[in-house]
C-alpha positions as CSV (number, residue, x, y, z in Angstrom):
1,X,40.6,-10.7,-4.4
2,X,37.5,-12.2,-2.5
3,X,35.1,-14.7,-4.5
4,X,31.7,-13.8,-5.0
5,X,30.1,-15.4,-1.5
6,X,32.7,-13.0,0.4
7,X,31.5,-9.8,-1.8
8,X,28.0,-10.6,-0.9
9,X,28.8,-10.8,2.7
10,X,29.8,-7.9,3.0
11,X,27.0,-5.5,3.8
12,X,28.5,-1.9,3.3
13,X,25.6,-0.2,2.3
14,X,26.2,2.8,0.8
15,X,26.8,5.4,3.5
16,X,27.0,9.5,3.2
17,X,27.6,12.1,5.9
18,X,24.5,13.4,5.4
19,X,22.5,12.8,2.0
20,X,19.0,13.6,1.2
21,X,16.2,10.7,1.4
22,X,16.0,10.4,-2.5
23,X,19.8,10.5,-2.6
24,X,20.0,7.7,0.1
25,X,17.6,6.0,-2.0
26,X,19.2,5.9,-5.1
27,X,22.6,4.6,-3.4
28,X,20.9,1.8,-1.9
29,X,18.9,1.1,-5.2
30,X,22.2,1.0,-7.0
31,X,24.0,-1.2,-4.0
32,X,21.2,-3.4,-3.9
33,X,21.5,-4.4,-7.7
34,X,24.8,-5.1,-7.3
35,X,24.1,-7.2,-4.5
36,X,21.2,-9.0,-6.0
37,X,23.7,-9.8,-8.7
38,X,26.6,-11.3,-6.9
39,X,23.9,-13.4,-4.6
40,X,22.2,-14.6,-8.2
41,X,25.8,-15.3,-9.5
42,X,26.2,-17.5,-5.6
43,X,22.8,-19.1,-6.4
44,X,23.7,-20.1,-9.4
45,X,27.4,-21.6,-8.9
46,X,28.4,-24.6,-7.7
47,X,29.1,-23.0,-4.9
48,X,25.6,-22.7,-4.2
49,X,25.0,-24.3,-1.4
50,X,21.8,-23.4,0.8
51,X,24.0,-21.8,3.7
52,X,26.0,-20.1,0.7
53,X,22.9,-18.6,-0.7
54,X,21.4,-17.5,2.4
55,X,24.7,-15.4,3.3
56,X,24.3,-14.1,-0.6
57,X,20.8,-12.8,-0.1
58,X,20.7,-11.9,3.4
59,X,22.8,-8.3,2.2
60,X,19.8,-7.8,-0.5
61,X,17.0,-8.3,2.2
62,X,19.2,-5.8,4.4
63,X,18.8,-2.8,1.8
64,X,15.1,-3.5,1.5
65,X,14.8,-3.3,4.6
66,X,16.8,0.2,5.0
67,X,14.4,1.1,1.6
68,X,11.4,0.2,3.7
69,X,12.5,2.2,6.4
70,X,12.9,5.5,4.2
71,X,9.6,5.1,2.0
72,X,7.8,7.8,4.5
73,X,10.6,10.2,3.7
74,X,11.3,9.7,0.0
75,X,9.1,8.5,-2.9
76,X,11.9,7.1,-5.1
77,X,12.5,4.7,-2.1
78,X,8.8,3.9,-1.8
79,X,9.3,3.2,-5.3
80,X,12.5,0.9,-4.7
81,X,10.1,-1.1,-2.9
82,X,7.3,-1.7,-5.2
83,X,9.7,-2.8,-7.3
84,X,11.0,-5.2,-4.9
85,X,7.5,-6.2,-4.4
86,X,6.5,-6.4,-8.4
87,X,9.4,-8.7,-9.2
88,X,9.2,-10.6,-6.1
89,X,4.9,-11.3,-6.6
90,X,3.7,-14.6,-7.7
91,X,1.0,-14.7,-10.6
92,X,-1.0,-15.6,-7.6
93,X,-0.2,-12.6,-5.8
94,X,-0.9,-9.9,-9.1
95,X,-3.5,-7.9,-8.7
96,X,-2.5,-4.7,-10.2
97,X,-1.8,-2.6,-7.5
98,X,1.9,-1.9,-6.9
99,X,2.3,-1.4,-10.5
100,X,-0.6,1.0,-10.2
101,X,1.2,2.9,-7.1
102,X,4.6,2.8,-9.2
103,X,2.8,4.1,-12.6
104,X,1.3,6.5,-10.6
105,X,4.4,8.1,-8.8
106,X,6.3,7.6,-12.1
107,X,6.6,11.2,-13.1
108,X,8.2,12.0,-10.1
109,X,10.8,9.3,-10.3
110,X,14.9,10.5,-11.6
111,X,17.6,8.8,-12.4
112,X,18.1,5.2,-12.1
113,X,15.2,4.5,-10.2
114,X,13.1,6.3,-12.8
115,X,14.5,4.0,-15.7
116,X,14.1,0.9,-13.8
117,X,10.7,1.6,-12.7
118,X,9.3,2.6,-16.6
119,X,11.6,-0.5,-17.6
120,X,9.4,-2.6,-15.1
121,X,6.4,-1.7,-15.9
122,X,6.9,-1.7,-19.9
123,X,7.8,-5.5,-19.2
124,X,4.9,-6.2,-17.0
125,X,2.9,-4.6,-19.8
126,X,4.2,-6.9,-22.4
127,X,4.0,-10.1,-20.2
128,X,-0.1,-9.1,-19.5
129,X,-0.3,-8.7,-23.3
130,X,1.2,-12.0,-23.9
131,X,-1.2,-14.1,-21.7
């Protein structure tokens, strides 16, 4: 059974003879959480280790990337990555407009990337409303 550094390692992305954009999307959406999750899980260990993390995270950046790539071809990857981009932003960096993108594109959104994106914003919401 391989620990958690060796399941982040390996970068099998989800891979279909010949899927639809949004279906694409949604299997790197779903591989991407479960990669973000191991890598956290690395980060977090004693285990740990700078080189340990980088080979954690290095996957995650991967599907991004392969997100970025589709986000002229499919609006639930183009929402992937302002998602990516909301949780990654520093309160420096917030000025409103992926979330403005993503609320605006939000009817079109299905499945899992639809949930995560109203789950997103409902939390942005309540952390504005907090401050």
């Amino acid at each position: 059974m391989p620990n958690a550094t060796e399941r982040a390692n390996d970068t099998a992305l989800p891979k279909c003879a010949n899927p639809s954009d949004d279906f694409r999307a949604e299997l790197l959406w779903q591989r991407r959480r479960e990669l973000k999750a191991t890598a956290e899980h690395v980060m977090n260990s004693d285990r740990g280790t700078e080189e340990a993390c980088d080979a954690a995270f290095k996957p995650v950046f991967a599907a991004r990337h392969l997100l970025a790539a589709d986000m002229d071809k499919s609006i639930q990857a183009l929402a992937c990555v302002l998602m990516i981009e909301i949780q990654d932003e520093t309160p420096e960096e917030v000025d409103g407009l992926n979330r403005a993108c993503l609320r605006a594109i939000l009817p079109q959104l299905e499945g899992s990337i639809g949930a995560d994106a109203k789950r997103l914003l409902v939390e942005e919401e309540k952390e504005e409303a907090r401050q």
